[in-house]
Residue frames as a rotation matrix with the C-alpha (Angstrom) as fourth column:
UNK 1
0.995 -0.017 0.099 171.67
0.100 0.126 -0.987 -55.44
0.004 0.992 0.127 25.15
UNK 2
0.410 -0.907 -0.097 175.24
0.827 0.325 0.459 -55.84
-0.385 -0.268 0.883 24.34
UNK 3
0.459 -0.556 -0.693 177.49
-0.758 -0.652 0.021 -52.57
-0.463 0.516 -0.720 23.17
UNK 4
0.896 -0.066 0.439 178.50
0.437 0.314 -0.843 -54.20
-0.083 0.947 0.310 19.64
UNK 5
0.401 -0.800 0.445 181.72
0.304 -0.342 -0.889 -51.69
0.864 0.492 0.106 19.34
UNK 6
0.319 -0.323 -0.891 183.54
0.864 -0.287 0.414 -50.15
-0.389 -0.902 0.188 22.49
UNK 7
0.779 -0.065 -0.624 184.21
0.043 -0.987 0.157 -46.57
-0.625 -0.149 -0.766 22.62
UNK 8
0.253 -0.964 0.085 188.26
-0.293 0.008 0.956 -47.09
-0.922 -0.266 -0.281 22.31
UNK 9
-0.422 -0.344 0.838 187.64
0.723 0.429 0.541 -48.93
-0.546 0.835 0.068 18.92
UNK 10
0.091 0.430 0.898 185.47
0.884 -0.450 0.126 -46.42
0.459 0.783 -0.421 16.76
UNK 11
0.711 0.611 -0.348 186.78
0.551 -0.792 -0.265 -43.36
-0.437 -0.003 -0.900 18.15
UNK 12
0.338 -0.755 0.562 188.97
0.584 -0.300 -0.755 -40.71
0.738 0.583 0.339 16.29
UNK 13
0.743 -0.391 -0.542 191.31
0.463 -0.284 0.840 -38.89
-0.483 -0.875 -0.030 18.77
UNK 14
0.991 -0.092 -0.096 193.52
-0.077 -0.986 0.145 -35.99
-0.108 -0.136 -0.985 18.94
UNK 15
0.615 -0.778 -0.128 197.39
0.783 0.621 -0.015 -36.29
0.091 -0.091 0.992 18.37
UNK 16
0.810 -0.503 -0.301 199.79
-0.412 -0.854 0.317 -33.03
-0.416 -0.133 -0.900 19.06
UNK 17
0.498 -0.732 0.464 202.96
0.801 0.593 0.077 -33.43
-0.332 0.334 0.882 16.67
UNK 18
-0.590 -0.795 0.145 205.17
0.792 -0.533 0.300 -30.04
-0.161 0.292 0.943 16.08
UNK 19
-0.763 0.239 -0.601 202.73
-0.125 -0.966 -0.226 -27.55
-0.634 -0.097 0.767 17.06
UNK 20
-0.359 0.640 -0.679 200.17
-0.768 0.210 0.604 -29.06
0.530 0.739 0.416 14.45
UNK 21
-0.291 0.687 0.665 197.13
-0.801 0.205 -0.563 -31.46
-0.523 -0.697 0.491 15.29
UNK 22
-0.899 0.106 -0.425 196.49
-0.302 0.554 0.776 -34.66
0.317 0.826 -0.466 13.45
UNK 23
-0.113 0.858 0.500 193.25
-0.943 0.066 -0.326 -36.13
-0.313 -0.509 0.802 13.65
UNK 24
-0.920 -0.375 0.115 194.17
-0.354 0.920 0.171 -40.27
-0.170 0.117 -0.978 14.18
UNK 25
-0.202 0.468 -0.861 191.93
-0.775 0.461 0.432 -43.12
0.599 0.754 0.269 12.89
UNK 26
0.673 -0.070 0.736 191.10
-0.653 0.412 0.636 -45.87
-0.348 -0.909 0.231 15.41
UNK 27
0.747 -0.563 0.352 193.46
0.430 0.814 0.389 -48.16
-0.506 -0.140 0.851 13.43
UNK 28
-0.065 -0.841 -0.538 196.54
0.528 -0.486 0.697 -45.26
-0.847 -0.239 0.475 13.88
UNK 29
-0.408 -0.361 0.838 196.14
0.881 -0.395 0.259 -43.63
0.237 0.845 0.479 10.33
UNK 30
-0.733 -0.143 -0.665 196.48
0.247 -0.967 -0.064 -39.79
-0.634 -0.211 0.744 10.27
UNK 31
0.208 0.943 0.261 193.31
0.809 -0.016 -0.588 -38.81
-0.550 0.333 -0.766 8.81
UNK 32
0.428 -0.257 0.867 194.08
0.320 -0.854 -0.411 -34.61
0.845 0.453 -0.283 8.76
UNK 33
-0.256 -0.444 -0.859 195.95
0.937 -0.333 -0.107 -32.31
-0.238 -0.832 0.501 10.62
UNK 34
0.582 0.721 0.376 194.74
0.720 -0.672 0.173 -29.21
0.378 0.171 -0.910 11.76
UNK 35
0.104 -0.601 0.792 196.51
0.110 -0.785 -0.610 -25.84
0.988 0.151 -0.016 12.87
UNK 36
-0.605 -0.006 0.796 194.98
-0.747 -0.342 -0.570 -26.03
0.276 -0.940 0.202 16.61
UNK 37
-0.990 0.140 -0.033 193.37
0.138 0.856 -0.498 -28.48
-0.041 -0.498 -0.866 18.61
UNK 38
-0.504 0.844 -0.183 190.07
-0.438 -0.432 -0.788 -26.76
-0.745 -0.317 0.587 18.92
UNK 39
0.100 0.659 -0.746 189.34
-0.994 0.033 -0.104 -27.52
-0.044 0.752 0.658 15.01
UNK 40
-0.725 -0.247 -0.643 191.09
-0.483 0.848 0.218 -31.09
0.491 0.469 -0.734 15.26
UNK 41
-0.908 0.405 0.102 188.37
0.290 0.786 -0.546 -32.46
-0.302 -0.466 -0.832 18.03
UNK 42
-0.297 0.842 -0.451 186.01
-0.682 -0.518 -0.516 -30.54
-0.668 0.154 0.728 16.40
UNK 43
0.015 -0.053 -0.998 186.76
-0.867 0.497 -0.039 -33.00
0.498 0.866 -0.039 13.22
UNK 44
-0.876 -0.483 -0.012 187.56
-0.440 0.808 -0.391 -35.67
0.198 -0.337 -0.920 15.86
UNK 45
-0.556 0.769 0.316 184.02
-0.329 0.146 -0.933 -35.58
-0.763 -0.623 0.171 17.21
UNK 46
-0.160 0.494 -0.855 182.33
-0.970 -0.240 0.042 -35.55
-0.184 0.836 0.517 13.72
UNK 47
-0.496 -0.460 -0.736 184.00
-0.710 0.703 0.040 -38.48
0.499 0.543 -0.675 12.74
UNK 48
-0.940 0.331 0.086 183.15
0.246 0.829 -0.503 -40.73
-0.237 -0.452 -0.860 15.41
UNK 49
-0.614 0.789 0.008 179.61
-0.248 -0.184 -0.951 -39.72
-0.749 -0.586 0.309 15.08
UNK 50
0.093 -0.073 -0.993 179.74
-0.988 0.113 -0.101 -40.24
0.120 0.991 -0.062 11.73
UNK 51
-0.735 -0.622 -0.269 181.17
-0.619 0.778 -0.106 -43.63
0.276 0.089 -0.957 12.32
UNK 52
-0.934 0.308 0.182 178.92
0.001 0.510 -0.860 -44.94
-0.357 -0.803 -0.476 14.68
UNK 53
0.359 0.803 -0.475 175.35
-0.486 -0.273 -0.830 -43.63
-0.797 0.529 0.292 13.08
UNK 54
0.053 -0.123 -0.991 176.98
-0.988 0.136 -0.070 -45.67
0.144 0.983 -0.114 9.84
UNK 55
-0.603 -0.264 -0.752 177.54
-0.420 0.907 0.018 -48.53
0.678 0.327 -0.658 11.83
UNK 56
-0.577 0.806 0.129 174.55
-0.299 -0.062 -0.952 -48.49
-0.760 -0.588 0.277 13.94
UNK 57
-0.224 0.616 -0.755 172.95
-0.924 -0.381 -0.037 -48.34
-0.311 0.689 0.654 10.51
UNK 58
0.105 -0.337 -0.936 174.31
-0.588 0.737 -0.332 -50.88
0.802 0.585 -0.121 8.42
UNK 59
-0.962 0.254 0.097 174.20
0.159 0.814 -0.558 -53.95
-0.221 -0.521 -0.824 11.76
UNK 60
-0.668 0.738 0.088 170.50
-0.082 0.044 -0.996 -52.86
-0.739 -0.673 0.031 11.67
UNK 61
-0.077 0.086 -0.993 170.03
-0.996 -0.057 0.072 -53.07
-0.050 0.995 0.090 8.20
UNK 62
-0.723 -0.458 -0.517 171.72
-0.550 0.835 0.031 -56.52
0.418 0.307 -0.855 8.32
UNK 63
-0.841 0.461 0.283 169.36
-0.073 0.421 -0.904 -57.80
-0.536 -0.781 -0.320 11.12
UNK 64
-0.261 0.781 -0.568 166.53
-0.846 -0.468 -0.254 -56.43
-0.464 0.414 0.783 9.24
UNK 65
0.163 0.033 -0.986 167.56
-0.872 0.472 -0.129 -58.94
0.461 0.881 0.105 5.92
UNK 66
-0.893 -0.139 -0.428 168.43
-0.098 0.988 -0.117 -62.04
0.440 -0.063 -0.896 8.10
UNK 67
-0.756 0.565 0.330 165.22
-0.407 -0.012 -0.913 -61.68
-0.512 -0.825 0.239 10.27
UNK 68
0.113 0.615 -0.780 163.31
-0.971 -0.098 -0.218 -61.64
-0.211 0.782 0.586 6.79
């Protein structure tokens, strides 16, 4: 089966900027920023997992309705 997204595109990632953590969007946008790194990949991880499980969904959804 083919991998539909690639890691690199749907994941959220970590940014250090003046002592302060942003958590980055795959297409560069500062999401939040956290105090320490620990809570930003904590949020980083979410997200993607979030992401993916939404777009895992919603392709299999689609398939569903064109299959019909």
């Amino acid at each position: 089966m083919e991998k539909l997204v690639s890691d690199t595109e749907s994941s959220y990632r970590v940014a250090e900027e003046s002592s302060k953590f942003d958590v980055v969007a795959p297409d560069g946008r500062s999401i939040m920023t956290c105090s320490n790194a620990q809570s930003a990949s904590h949020y980083a991880d979410m997200l993607t997992k979030a992401y993916r499980l939404g777009y895992k969904t919603g392709y299999r959804a689609a398939r569903i309705a064109t299959q019909n």
